[in-house]
Each structure stands twice: as C-alpha cells, then as structure tokens.
C-alpha positions, -999 to 999 in steps of 0.1 A, spaced: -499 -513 222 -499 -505 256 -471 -499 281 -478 -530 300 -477 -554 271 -436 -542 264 -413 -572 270 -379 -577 263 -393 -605 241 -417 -581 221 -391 -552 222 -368 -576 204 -390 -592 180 -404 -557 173 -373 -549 162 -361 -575 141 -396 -570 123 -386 -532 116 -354 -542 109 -363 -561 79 -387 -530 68 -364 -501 72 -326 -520 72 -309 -532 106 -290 -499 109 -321 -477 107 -337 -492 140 -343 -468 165 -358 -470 201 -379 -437 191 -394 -455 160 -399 -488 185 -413 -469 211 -436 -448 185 -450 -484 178 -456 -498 214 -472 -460 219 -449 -453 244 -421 -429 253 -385 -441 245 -375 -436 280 -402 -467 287 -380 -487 268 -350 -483 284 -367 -502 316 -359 -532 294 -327 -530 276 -297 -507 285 -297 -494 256 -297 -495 209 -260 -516 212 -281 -542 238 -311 -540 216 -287 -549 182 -270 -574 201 -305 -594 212 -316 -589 172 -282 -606 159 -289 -635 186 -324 -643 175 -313 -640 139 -288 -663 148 -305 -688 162 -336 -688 135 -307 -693 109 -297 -722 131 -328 -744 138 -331 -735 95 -296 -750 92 -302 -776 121 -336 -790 99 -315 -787 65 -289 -804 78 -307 -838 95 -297 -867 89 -270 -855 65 -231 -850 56 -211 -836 26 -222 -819 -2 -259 -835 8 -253 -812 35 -241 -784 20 -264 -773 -1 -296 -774 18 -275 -757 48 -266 -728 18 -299 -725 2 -316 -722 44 -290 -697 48 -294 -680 14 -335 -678 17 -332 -665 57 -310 -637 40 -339 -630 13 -370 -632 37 -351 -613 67 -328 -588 52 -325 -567 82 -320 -597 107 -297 -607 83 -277 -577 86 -277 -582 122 -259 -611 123 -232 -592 111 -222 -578 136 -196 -587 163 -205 -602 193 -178 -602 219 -177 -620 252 -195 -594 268 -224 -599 250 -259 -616 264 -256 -651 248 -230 -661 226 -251 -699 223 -269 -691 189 -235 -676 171 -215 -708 185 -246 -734 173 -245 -717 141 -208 -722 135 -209 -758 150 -237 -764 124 -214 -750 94 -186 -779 111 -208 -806 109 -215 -802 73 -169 -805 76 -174 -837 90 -184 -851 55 -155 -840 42 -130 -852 65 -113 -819 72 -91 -818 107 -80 -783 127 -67 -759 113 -82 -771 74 -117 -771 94 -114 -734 105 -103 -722 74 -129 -743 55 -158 -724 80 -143 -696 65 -144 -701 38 -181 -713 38 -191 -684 54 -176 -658 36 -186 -668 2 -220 -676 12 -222 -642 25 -208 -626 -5 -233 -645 -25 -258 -630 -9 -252 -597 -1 -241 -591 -38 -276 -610 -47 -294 -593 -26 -281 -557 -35 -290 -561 -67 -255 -576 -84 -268 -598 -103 -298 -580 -120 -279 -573 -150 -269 -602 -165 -285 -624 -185 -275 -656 -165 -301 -667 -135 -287 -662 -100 -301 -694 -91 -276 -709 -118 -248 -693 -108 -256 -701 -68 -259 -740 -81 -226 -733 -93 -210 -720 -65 -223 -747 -44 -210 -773 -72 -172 -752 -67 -176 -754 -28 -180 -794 -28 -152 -797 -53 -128 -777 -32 -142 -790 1 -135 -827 -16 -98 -814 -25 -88 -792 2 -51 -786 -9 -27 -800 18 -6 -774 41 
C-alpha cells in the first residue's frame, strides 16, 4: 500500500485485522507500517502513538460488539434477551480474538470516545429491564453479566474446555439457563 492511501481509519482497521492474527498485545506500528510499506515514523502523522492506536482498536471492537448486541437484542427483554446478547458476544470473541482482547482494556476519560464502551453497557442494562432490577441490583447484575460472560469465554477460547467430555455449547446453555434463574431471583439487599 502506498503512503497516501494511510488513514487513521485504515491504520485502525489494519490493526484490529493483525490483532486477531498475531493477539492484541503483539501489535506493533513496525509490523503495521511493514504492511502499508511504509516507515513507522509515517504512522505517527496519524496517531500519537501504540497506547492511541490500542485505544481506537478497543473502541471499534466495542462498537462492532454493540450493533451485534443492539441486532440481538431488538424487539426483546429478559432471558429472550439474554441469550442472543450472550451468544453475539460469545461468537464476536470466537471470530475476533484479538479485538476481543482489546476491549479489555481500560479506557479512562482521557480517551478518544468513550460512546461505544457506554452503548455497550447500556445494551447489557436493557436486557435488566426484563428483569426488573433497580440501582444498585442493576450495577451489580452488569457485573455480573459481564464478568461471567467473559470468563466463559476466555476459558473457552484458551482451550479450557477441550478436555472434557461434555460440549461447551452445553455447558454455555447452561450458564445462560443459571444467569436467567439468578437474574429472575436476584437476592434482596
């Protein structure tokens, strides 16, 4: 690619795409530049630097996992809503490892654009809505959501659950069955 075809917009996508080959923390601006054909010192006209470059991979991660979630979740509530929101979370983790990885990270309020990590969560509180769940039960339900989806996954996607004879898909069916019934029973204060 030529130096005149480098955008931001490339640049990012470029490395989200690598990110997925070679892991989210094995991006480098000398292995991006190597396939714009350029020197890394071009790149640098377009992002300050790796941290800005991470930062704009985690927010278009973000917001592809949120118009998934956002087409999952149409026109539904509860555990209707859950599980297609889990299974577009689930497969986005699968397809895009290293974007997935990337929405790992912390964003801070210094960051570009906080919109895509703030529609994600407000997609993970509408599927709450079907479940009736008021401040503070709704925080710790997201939570809760969030951190045993990405356990799930990271676990699944590591290779955790190669070794036993029961299907992943089972036990994620499972765990999506367990959510609903604690969602539907959240334990009072």
């Amino acid at each position: 690619m030529a130096r005149a075809g480098v955008t931001v917009e490339r640049l990012v996508r470029a490395a989200a795409e690598l990110a997925d080959e070679v892991g989210f923390h094995n991006v480098t601006v000398s292995a991006l530049a190597r396939g714009f054909g350029v020197k890394p010192a071009a790149l640098y006209a377009h992002v300050k630097d790796l941290q800005e470059l991470r930062v704009r991979v985690a927010e278009l991660a973000l917001g592809e996992m949120a118009d998934r979630a956002a087409t999952a979740l149409a026109g539904r509530s509860g555990k209707d809503a859950l599980i297609p929101f889990a299974d577009a979370y689930r497969d986005y983790a699968k397809e895009h490892p290293g974007r997935y990885a990337a929405t790992q990270i912390e964003l801070d309020s210094e960051s570009l654009d906080l919109d895509a990590g703030r529609r994600h969560s407000d997609l993970t509180r509408a599927i709450l809505r079907g479940y009736d769940l008021a401040e503070p039960d709704q925080t710790d339900a997201v939570r809760m959501l969030h951190s045993t989806l990405h356990g799930y996954v990271t676990l699944e996607t590591a290779g955790g659950f190669r070794r036993h004879s029961r299907a992943a898909d089972a036990s994620w069916s499972r765990t999506l069955d367990a959510l609903d019934s604690v969602l539907r029973n959240w334990p009072p204060a």
